[in-house]
C-alpha positions as CSV (number, residue, x, y, z in Angstrom):
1,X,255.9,-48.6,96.6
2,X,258.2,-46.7,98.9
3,X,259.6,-48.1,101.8
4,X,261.6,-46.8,105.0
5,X,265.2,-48.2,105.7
6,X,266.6,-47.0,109.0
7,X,270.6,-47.5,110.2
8,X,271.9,-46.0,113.4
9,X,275.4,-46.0,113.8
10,X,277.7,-45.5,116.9
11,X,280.6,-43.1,114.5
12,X,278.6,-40.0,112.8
13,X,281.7,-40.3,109.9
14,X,280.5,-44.2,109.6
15,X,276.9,-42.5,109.3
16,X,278.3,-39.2,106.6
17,X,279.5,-42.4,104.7
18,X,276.2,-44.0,104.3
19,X,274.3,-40.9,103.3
20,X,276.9,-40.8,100.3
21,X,276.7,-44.2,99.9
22,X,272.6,-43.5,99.5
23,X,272.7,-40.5,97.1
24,X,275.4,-42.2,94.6
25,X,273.4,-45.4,94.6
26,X,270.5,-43.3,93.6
27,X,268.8,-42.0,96.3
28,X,267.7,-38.3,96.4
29,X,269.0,-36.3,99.0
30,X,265.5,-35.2,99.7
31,X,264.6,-38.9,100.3
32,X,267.2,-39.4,103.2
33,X,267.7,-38.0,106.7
34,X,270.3,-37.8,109.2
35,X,270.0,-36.9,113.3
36,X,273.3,-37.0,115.2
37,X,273.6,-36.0,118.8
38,X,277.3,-35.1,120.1
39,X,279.3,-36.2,117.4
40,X,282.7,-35.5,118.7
41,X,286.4,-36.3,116.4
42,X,288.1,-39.7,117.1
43,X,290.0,-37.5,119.4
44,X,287.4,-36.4,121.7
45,X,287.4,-32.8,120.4
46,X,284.6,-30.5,120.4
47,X,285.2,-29.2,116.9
48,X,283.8,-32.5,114.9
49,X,283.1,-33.2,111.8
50,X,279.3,-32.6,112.2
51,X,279.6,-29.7,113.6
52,X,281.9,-28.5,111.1
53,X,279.4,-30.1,108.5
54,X,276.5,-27.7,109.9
55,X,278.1,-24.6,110.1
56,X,278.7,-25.1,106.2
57,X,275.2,-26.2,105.6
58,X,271.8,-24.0,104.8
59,X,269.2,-25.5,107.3
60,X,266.8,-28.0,107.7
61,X,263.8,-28.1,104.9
62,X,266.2,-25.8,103.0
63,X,266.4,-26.8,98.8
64,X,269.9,-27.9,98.6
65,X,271.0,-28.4,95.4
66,X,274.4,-30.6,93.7
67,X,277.3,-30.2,95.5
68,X,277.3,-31.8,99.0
69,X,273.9,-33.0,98.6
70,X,272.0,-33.7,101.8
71,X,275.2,-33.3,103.7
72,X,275.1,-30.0,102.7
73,X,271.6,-28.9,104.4
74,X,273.1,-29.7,107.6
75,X,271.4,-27.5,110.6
76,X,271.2,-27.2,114.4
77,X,268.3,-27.4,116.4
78,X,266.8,-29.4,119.3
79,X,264.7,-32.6,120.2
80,X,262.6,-33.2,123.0
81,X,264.8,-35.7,124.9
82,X,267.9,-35.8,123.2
83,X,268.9,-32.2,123.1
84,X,271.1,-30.0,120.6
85,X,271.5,-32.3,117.4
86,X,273.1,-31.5,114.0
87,X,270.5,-33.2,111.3
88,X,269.0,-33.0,107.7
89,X,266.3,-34.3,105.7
90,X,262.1,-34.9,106.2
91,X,262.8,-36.9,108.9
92,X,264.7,-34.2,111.0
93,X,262.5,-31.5,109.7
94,X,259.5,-33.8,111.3
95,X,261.0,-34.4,114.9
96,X,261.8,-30.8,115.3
97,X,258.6,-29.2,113.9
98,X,260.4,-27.8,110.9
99,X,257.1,-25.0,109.4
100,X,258.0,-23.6,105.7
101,X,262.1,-24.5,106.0
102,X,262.2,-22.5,109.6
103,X,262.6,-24.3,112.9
104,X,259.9,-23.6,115.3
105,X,261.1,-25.7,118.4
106,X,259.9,-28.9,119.5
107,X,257.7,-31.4,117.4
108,X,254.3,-32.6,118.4
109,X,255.2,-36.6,118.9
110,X,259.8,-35.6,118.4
111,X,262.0,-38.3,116.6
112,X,259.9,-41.2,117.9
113,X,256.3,-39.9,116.3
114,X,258.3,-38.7,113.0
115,X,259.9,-42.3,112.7
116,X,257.0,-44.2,113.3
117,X,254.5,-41.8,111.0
118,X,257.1,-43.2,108.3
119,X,256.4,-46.6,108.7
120,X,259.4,-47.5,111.4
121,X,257.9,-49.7,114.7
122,X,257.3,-48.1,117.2
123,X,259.8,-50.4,119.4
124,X,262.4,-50.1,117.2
125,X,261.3,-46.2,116.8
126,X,262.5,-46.1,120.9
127,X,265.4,-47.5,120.5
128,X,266.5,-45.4,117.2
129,X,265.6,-42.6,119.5
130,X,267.1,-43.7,122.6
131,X,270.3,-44.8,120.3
132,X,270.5,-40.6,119.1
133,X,269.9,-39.5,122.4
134,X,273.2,-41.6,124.0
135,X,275.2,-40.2,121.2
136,X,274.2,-42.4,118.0
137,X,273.5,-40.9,114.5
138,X,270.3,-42.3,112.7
139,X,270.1,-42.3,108.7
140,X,266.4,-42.7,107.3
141,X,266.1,-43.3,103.9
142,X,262.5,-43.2,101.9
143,X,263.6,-45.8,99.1
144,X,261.4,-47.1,95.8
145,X,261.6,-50.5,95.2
146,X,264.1,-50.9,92.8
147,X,266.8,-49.3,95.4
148,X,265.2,-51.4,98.6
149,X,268.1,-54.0,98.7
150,X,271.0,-51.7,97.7
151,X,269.7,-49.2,100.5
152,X,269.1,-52.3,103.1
153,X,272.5,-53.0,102.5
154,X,273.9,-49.5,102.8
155,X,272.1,-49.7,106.1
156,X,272.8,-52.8,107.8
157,X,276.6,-52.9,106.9
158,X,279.0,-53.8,109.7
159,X,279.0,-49.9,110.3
160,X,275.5,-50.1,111.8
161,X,274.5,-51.0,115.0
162,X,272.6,-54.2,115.5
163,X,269.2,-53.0,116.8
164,X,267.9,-56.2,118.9
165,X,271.4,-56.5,120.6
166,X,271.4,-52.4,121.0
167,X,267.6,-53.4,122.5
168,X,269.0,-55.7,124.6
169,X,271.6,-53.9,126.4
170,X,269.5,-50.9,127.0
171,X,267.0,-53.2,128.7
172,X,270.0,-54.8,130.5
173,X,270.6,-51.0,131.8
174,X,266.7,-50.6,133.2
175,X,265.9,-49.0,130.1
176,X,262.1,-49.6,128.7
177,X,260.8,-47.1,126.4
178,X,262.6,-43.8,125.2
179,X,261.6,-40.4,127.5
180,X,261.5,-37.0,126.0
181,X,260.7,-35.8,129.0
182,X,264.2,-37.2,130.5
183,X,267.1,-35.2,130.6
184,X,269.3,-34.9,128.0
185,X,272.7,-36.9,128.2
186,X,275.2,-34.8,129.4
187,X,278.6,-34.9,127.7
188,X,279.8,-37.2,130.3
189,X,276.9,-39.5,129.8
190,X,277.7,-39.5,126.1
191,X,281.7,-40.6,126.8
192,X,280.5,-43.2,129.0
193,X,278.0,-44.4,126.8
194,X,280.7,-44.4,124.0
195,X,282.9,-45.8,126.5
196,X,280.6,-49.0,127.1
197,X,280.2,-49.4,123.4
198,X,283.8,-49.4,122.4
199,X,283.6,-46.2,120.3
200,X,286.5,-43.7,119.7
């Protein structure tokens, strides 16, 4: 039986690290997805290492093959609600609406119906979303039993972000449900957001 293990994570190389961490414990890259939104350097450059990562890669739903792995598929495209991301795998080829390995624009149901067709809550699915949308990479992993534990652990490291205290400081904020219809976070909204969090 297969089950879905999701980690968000405040630092996109934090994030990189755990999708390597997935594919030498075992996981196939085709298995595991990752959706960052404005992953800027520790310096606050615009050049980051995403960024850098998708202008090497070959596209969402693209057959990427040994070297780099899924890291290696990285593409560019667009979410309803969250805006430009740089993102890989099933689960990114789902929230954008990915049709034979081309992007076709925005997903019936975007990163919130895509999480929670694969078996993620639909609260948590709001907060995953919300979490991307402020700035957060999201790694999904579709796991067999045998690798459930070592992936949970990959997952919920001290790299990720707790998800009910996450919960609980959006709510603190106003914040209920994620909006695709919202505006996307500006770069400003993203530095404070980072800001609040203690990221670099």
């Amino acid at each position: 039986m297969t089950q879905t293990i999701t980690g968000l994570f405040d630092q996109y190389d934090d994030a990189r690290r755990a999708v390597q961490d997935l594919e030498a414990a075992g996981v196939a890259h085709r298995d595991i997805s990752i959706v960052g939104h404005d992953k800027r350097n520790a310096a606050g450059d615009v050049a980051e290492p995403a960024a850098e990562d998708a202008g090497t890669g070959a596209g969402i739903g693209a057959a990427v093959g040994g070297v780099g792995g899924l890291l290696a598929g990285l593409g560019l495209l667009a979410i309803p609600g969250i805006g430009p991301v740089v993102a890989a795998g099933w689960l990114a080829a789902t929230a954008a609406g990915a049709a034979g390995g081309a992007l076709v624009g925005a997903a019936a149901g975007g990163l919130v119906g895509a999480l929670t067709h694969a078996g993620v809550s639909e609260d948590d699915a709001h907060v995953y979303a919300e979490g991307v949308r402020r700035g957060g990479t999201l790694v999904t992993a579709k796991v067999d039993e045998p690798l459930v534990p070592t992936a949970r652990n990959i997952l919920s490291d001290d790299r990720t972000v707790n998800l009910s205290e996450r919960r609980s400081a959006y709510q603190a904020q106003g914040w209920n449900r994620f909006d695709e219809s919202a505006p996307a976070y500006s770069d400003s909204d993203i530095a404070a957001e980072r800001a609040r969090y203690n990221r670099v």
